[in-house]
C-alpha positions in Angstrom: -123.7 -105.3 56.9 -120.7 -105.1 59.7 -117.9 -106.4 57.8 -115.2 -105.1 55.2 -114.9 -106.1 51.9 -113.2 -106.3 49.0 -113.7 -105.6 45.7 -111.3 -107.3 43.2 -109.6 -105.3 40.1 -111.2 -107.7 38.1 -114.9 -107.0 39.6 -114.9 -103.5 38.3 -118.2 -102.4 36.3 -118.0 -100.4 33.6 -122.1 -100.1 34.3 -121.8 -96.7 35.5 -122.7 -93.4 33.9 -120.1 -92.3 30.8 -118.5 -88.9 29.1 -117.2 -89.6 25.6 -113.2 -89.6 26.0 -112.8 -91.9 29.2 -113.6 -94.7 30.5 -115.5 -95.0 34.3 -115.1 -98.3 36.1 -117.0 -98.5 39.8 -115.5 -99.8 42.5 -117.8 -98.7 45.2 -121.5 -98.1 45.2 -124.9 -98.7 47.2 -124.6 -101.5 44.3 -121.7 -103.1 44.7 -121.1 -103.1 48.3 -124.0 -101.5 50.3 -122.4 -98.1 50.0 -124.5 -95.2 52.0 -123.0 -92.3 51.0 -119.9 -92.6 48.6 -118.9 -93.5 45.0 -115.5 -94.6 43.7 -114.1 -96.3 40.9 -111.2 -96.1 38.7 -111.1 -93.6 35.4 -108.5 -94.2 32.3 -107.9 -91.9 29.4 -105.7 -93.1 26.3 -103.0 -90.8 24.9 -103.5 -87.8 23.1 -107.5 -87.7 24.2 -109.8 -85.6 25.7 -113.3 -86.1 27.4 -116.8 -84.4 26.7 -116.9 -81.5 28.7 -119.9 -82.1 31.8 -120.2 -81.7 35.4 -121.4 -84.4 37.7 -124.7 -82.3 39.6 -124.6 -81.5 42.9 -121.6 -84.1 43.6 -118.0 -83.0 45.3 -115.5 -85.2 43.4 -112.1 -86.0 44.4 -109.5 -87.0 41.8 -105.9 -88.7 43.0 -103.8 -89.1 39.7 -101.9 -92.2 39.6 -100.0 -92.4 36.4 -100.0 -89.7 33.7 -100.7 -86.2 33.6 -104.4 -84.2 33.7 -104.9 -81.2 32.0 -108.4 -79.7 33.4 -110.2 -76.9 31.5 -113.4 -75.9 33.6 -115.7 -73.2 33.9 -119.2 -72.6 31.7 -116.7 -71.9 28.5 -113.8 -74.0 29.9 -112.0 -70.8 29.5 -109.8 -71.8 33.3 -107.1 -75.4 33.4 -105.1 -76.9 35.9 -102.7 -79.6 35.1 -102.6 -82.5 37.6 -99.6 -85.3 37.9 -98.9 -88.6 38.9 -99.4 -88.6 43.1 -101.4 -85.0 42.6 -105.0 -84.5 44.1 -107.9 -82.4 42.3 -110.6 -81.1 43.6 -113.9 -80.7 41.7 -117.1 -78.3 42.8 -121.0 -79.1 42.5 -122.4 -78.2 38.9 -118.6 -77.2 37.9 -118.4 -77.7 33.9 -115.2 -79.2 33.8 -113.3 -81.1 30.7 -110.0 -83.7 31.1 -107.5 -83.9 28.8 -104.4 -86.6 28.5 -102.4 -84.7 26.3 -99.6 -87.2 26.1 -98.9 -89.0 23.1 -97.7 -92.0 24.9 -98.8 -92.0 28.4 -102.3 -93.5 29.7 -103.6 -91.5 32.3 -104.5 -93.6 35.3 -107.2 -92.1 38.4 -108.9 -93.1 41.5 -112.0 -90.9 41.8 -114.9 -90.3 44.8 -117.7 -88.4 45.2 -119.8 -88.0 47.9 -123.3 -89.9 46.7 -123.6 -93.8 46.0 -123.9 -93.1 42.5 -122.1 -91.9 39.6 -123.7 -88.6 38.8 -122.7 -87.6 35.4 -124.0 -84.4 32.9 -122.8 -84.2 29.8 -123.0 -81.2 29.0 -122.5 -79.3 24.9 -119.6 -76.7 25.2 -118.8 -75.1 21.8 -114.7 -75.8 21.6 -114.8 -78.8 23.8 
């Protein structure tokens, strides 16, 4: 196919892989538009949550925050974070056990996400304290 397209808010799947705490919608995949070599999709967290910690294989993810603020806890005890605001970038390693947190009462956080397959790759993954 030789031709851009669009994909519509309102043509988001939520038919992607999951982690207890947030909620993946896919824009792009081999799926919905052909992709070769790329996911993306949107990811919301309600206040005051937190998701199951996992990693997402041998995947590089990229994470642009658009509203809200991320707190990330990583590593194999999530004993690292990061905090991440509105117009910030993260960067997530291969096979990086990695944990996001909204820890605003009030405040949805809001992201566009990539990673570099045509799938969602998603482990959950059983971290004691997550």
């Amino acid at each position: 196919m030789n031709e851009v397209r669009v994909v519509r808010a309102s043509d988001l799947s939520s038919q992607t892989a999951q982690t207890i705490g947030m909620k993946r919608m896919t824009a792009i995949d081999a799926r919905s538009v052909g992709s070769r070599s790329m996911w993306a999709g949107r990811v919301t967290m309600d206040p005051g949550t937190r998701s199951g910690a996992h990693h997402h294989g041998d995947c590089e993810s990229v994470i642009f925050v658009i509203s809200g603020t991320i707190r990330m806890r990583y590593g194999e005890a999530l004993e690292h974070e990061v905090e991440a605001a509105s117009g910030d970038f993260l960067h997530v390693p291969p096979h990086l056990v990695h944990q996001e947190i909204n820890s605003s009462d009030d405040t949805l956080v809001d992201c566009i996400v990539m990673r570099d397959p045509n799938e969602n790759v998603v482990i959950n993954v059983d971290v004691l304290g997550a």
